[in-house]
N, C-alpha and C positions, 0 to 999 in steps of 0.2 A: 387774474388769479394770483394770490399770493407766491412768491415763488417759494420760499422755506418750508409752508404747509403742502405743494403740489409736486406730486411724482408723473410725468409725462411717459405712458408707457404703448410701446409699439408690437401689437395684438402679433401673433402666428397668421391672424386670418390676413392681416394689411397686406396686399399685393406690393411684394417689392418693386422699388421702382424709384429713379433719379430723385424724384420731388420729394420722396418721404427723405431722403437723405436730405436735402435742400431744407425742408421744413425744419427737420432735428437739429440741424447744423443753427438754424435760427433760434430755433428755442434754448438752445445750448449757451447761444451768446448774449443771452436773456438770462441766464444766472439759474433755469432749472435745471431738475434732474428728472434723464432722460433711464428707462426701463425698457429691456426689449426681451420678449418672449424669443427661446430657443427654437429656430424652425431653419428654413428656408434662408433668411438673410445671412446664416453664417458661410453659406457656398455663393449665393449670386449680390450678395451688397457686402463684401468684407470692408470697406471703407467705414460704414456704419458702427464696425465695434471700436474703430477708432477714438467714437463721440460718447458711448454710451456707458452709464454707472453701473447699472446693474442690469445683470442680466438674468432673467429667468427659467428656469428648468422642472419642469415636471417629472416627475417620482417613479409616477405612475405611467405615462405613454411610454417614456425615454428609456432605453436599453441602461441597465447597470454600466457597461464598458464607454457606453456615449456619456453618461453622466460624470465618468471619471475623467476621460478625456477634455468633458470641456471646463473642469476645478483646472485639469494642471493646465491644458492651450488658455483657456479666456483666464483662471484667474491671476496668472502669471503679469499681466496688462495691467493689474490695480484696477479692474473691474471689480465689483461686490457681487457675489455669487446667490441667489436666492432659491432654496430648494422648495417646492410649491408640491402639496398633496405627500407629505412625510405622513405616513398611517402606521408601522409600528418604530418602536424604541432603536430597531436594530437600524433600521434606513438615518434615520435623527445622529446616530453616535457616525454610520460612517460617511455621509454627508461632513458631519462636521472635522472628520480626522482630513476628508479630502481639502478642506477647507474652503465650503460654503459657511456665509457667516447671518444671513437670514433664512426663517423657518417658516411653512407654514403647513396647515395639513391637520388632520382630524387625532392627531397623537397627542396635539398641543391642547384641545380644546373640549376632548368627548373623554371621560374616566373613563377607566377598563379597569377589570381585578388583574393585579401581578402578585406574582410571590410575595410573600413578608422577607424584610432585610432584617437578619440576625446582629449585624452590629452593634454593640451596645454603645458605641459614645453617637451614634444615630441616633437609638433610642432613647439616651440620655437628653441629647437635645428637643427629641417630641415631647419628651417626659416635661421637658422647661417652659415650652410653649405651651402644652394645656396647661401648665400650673399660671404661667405667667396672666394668663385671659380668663381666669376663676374671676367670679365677683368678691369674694373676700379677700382677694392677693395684695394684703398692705403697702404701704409704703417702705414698711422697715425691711418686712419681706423681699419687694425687690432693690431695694438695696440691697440686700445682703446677696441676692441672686447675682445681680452686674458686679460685686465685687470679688463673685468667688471666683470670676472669670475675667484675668485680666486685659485679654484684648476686649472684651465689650464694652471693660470701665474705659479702654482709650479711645473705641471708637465711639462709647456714648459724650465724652469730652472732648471728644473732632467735632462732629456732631452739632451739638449745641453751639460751640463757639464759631462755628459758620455760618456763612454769610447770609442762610437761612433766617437764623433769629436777631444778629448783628447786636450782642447785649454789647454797653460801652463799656463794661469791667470782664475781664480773665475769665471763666467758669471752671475752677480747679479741683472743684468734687464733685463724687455721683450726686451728694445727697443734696447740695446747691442746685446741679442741674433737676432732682428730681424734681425740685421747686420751684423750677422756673417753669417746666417743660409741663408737668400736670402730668399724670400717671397714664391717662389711654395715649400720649405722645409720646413718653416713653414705651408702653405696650406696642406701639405700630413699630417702633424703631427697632426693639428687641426682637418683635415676630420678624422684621425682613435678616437681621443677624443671624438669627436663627436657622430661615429657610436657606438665607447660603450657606451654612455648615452642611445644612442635610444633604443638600442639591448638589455638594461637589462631587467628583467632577463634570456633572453636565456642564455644559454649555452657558456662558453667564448671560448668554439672548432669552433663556426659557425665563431668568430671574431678573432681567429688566424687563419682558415682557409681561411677567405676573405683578411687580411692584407698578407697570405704567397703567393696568388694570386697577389694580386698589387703589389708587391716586385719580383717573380718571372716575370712576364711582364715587370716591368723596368728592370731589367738586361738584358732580351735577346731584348731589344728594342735599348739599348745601343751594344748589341754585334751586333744586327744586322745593325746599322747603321742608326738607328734611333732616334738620339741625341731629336732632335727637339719633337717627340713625345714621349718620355719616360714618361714625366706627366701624360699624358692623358691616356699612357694605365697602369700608376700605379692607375687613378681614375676608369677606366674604370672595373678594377677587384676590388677594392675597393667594388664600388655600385654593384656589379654584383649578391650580395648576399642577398642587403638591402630590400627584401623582407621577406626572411627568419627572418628577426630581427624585423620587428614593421609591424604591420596591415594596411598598407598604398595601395591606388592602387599602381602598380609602373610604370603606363605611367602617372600620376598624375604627381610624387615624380620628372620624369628624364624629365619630358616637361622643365621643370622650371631650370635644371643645363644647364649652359653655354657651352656644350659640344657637338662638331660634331652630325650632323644627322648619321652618319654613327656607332659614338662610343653610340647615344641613341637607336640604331639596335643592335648592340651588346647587350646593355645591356635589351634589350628585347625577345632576346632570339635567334636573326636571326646572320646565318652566312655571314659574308661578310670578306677582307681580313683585315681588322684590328682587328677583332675578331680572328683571325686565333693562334695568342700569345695564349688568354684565354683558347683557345679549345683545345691548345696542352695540358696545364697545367691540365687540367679538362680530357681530354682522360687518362694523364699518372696517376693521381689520380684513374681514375676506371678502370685501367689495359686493358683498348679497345684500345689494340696495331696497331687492322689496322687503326684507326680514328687517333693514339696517329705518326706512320708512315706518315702518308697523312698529318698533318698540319708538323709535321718537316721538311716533302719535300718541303711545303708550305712556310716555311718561310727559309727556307733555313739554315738547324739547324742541328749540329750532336747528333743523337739521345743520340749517348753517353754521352754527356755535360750536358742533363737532369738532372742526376740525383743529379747529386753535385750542379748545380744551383738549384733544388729544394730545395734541404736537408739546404743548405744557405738561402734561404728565410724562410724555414720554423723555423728554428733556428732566424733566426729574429724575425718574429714574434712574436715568443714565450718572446722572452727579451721584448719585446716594453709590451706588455700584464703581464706579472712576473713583468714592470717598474712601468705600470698604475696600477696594484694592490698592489705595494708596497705601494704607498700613499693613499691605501683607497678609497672611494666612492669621484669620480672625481667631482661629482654636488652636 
């Protein structure tokens, strides 16, 4: 097994015991990473958290004071803390103030109605994003959008002249890059700008994970033969998330995007076959193999191909977010 693409993780149910440390200790010096579920090995195998990356904590069994205890005792070690079964917004912020730094859980993945956020340079920015994904939103138009805003104009000029597109000459204006880039490549770039101004200050895991969602839907939309709609379901996992990031209803937020009745079902939480991408992606993330099975049958996908197109989007991600934090506070 690949070791970059495989997480080795050690269940609650495993009976502690010498060999599983033996074993770990093996795979350890095999260059994986080793996961261990919160139970039992923290009191009779303490050697074990010597080896291990991350550890994980459920939400939902584990006492609130146990979950605090083991951020400040285990993450204090440079262990990566993962909080498992987060279900509303309040568990999600204080996980993350304890400082766990991965998520996972039905908050991340199932909309819910929350309050509308009154803010207006919030709703200045929804207000950019539905204008920007109009079908008649010209070329001149966003131009003049990215330059009313000057961090966009410098991160759309990072951007470009990265190692992404590797052009051999400088790209020193919007409206050079507009025409190198093609306007829906600008569109995706601007939608994820956009979602982190809304989204601060969550957590920038909820916005790597919604950007390695839109990135993993366009690739298997292009392997599947789905040239024409690769955009829509790179927006479609985009927004899929934009609940979790700002207090907004979200049949409000998706009335008003220019997007299929079908891709505004998706993103409200219903399955149908163009949802079928997202749901693999989201199955293979919470390890529900028969659901993670039934959409690759579904879209007609070999299971094996997963996981290196995931681990590629998610590695994207992570550059485009490590891009837009390099230049600081984008607004």
């Amino acid at each position: 097994m690949p070791r970059q693409a495989v997480i080795i993780e050690v269940a609650g149910i495993v009976e502690p015991s010498c060999e599983i440390v033996e074993v770990c200790k093996n795979l350890k010096r095999q260059g994986y990473t080793i996961a261990l579920t919160e139970g039992e090995f923290f009191s009779k195998l303490p050697e074990l958290i010597a080896i291990v990356d991350i550890v994980k904590v459920d939400f939902l069994a584990i006492p609130t004071d146990r979950q605090q205890w083991i951020a400040k005792e285990i993450g204090s070690r440079r262990i990566r803390l993962m909080a498992e079964r987060v279900e509303t917004r309040a568990d999600f912020e204080q996980a993350a103030a304890w400082g766990y730094t991965y998520f996972e859980g039905s908050f991340f993945s199932k909309p819910k109605i929350i309050s509308a956020d009154s803010s207006t340079a919030k709703r200045a920015y929804l207000e950019m994003l539905q204008e920007i994904n109009l079908p008649g939103f010209t070329y001149r138009r966003m131009e003049e959008t990215i330059k009313s805003n000057a961090a966009f104009s410098k991160q759309l000029l990072k951007y470009v002249n990265g190692k992404t597109f590797d052009f051999r000459t400088p790209i020193d204006s919007v409206r050079h890059a507009l025409i190198l880039l093609g306007k829906k490549e600008v569109e995706k770039w601007l939608s994820i700008l956009i979602i982190w101004e809304i989204s601060r200050p969550i957590s920038e895991e909820i916005l790597i994970l919604a950007i390695a969602r839109a990135r993993f839907g366009e690739i298997m939309a292009l392997q599947m033969g789905l040239q024409s709609l690769s955009s829509e379901i790179f927006f479609m996992g985009l927004f899929y998330l934009i609940e979790c990031m700002v207090n907004l209803p979200i049949e409000n937020f998706i009335a008003n995007l220019p997007v299929s009745s079908e891709e505004k079902s998706v993103v409200l939480g219903k399955d149908n076959n163009l949802g079928a991408i997202l749901y693999l992606v989201i199955s293979y993330e919470k390890g529900r193999w028969s659901q993670f099975s039934y959409y690759a049958a579904k879209c007609n996908i070999n299971e094996m191909e997963v996981p290196s197109v995931y681990l590629q989007s998610l590695q994207w991600a992570e550059e485009i977010v490590v891009m837009i934090n390099s230049n600081g506070d984008a607004g």
